[in-house]
C-alpha positions, 0 to 999 in steps of 0.5 A: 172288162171281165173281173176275173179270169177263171181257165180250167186246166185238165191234165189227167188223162182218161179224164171225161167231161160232162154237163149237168145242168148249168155245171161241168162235171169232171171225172176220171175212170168214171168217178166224178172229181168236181163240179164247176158252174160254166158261168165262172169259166173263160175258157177250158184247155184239154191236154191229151186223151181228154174228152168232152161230151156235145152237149157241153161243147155246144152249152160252151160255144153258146155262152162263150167258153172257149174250149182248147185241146192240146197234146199232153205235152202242150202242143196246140191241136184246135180250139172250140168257139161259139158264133163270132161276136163282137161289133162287126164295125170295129173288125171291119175297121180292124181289117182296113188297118191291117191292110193300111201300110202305115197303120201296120206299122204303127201298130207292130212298132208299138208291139216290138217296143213293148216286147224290147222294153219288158226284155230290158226290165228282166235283165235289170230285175235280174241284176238287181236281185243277184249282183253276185250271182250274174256277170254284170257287165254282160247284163248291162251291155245287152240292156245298153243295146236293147235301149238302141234298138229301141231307140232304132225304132222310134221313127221307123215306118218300114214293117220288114224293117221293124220285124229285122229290129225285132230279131236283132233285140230277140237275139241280143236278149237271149244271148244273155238269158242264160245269165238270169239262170242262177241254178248250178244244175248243168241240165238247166243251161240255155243256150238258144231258143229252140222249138218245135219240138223244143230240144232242152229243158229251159225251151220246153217251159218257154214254150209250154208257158207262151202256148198258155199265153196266147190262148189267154190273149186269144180270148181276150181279143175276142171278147172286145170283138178283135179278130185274133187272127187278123194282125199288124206284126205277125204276117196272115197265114191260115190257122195261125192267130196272128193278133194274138202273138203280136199282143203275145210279144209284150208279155212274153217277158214279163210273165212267161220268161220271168215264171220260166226263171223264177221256177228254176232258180227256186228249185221248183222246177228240176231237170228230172222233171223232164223226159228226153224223146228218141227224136231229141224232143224234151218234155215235161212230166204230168207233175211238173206241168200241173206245177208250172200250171199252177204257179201261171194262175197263182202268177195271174192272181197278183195284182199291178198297177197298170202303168198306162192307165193308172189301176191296180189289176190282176196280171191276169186282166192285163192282155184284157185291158190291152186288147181293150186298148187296141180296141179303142185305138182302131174305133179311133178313140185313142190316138195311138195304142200305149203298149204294156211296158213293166215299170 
């Protein structure tokens, strides 16, 4: 397991990447910014007009820094990675399972529990810490349900089955998260989840912070050897990293919900910060995303005992010792797969 998780963010436009030697060396309007050595680097995600220099892509593809563009506003473009790693035993295991019909459904049920369980810990977290803020009683009868639903799944085995309960919790839960907002800015309200383009603010850092997800997620599969685009929960289709949103559904909550909730209601993060487009499509200005960028490292920092196997860790190892998890559940070490589930 890697000790730590080191991405590089770069927003400012016009911003060139170069190497030099064993390092990347950054500039803006040709003035060199910083210098970072590659081997401390996971991965390197560009928003916007960033460009990089071949012989940097090709020095990260060869050690194994994935390097992600984006447009400036987050909205994923491509990825960048070397020769596939990895024991080709345990993709083809992987591969077997996904095509396994009851196998799938093991594995996506134990996904949508942890995503249920993780929303139910939100929603009692937000209780806890503003009983005088929240309607209570409509917080308890959202975590009384998702306990149901829960429940529903314990002996499930049909996947179009599983994916409906998904849906019914994904709707229960966000019906009610507007609750966990306990800011008075009228423009900070949530009233669904929308994307593509997302149309209000809330929806927006949503997004920008569950697209940041996934490329973490993304590459901690890829380095216990997972495919991350062959997946239980999530259907295959062409592009689409179907692995990592399926493991994405346990920390959806926990990390990128409650950041979203934790920035607004402390005032980090305001309604100006947003520009509204012609078509209706929010999005973040360049300060603010440098500000959500850096609470999500500041975030990964803290450390957590994982409640599965009994360590303290940095959040930001967490999707890495899950991916590890999975990895040792599909070789058939482990007899089912224990999903992250907040304590």
């Amino acid at each position: 397991m890697k000790k730590h998780l080191n991405t590089l963010f770069v927003t400012t436009q016009g911003t060139y990447l170069s190497k030099e030697g064993e390092c990347a060396v950054i500039k803006v309007d040709r003035d060199e910014k910083v210098r970072l050595p590659l081997h401390m680097l996971d991965g390197i995600m560009c928003f916007g007009q960033v460009s990089c220099s071949p012989f940097l892509m090709g020095h990260c593809a060869e050690i194994g820094v994935t390097v992600t563009f984006l447009t400036e506003y987050g909205r994923f473009l491509c990825q960048m990675q070397g020769p596939i790693r990895g024991n080709i035993l345990l993709r083809r295991t992987q591969y077997r399972m996904a095509d396994n019909y009851m196998q799938t459904a093991a594995l996506a049920r134990s996904f949508v529990i942890g995503k249920i369980g993780n929303a139910r810990v939100t929603l009692a977290r937000t209780l806890r810490d503003h009983p005088e803020k929240v309607d209570g009683a409509l917080l308890k009868n959202a975590q009384h349900l998702l306990a149901g639903c829960i429940k529903r799944l314990q002996n499930e085995t049909d996947q179009e089955r599983i994916r409906g309960i998904e849906g019914d919790a994904a709707r229960i839960y966000f019906e009610v998260f507007n609750e966990c907002i306990t800011s008075p800015d009228p423009l900070l309200r949530f009233t669904g989840r929308n994307r593509r383009p997302p149309l209000d603010r809330v929806n927006c850092l949503l997004s920008f912070l569950y697209t940041l997800l996934t490329h973490d997620i993304r590459s901690a599969l890829e380095s216990c050897g997972l495919d991350p685009a062959a997946g239980f929960l999530h259907k295959d289709r062409p592009g689409r990293p179907s692995l990592a949103l399926d493991l994405l559904e346990e920390f959806r909550s926990y990390i990128a919900d409650r950041l979203v909730l934790s920035l607004i209601n402390r005032g980090q993060i305001q309604s100006k910060d947003f520009t509204v487009s012609e078509t209706g499509a929010v999005l973040l200005k360049d300060d603010a995303r440098k500000t959500v960028l850096t609470a999500y490292q500041n975030r990964k920092q803290e450390e957590i005992e994982h409640p599965f196997v009994k360590e303290k860790m940095a959040i930001g190892l967490l999707w890495h010792m899950q991916a590890m998890l999975l990895a040792r559940h599909i070789r058939g070490d482990i007899e089912a797969y224990p999903p992250f589930v907040w304590r």
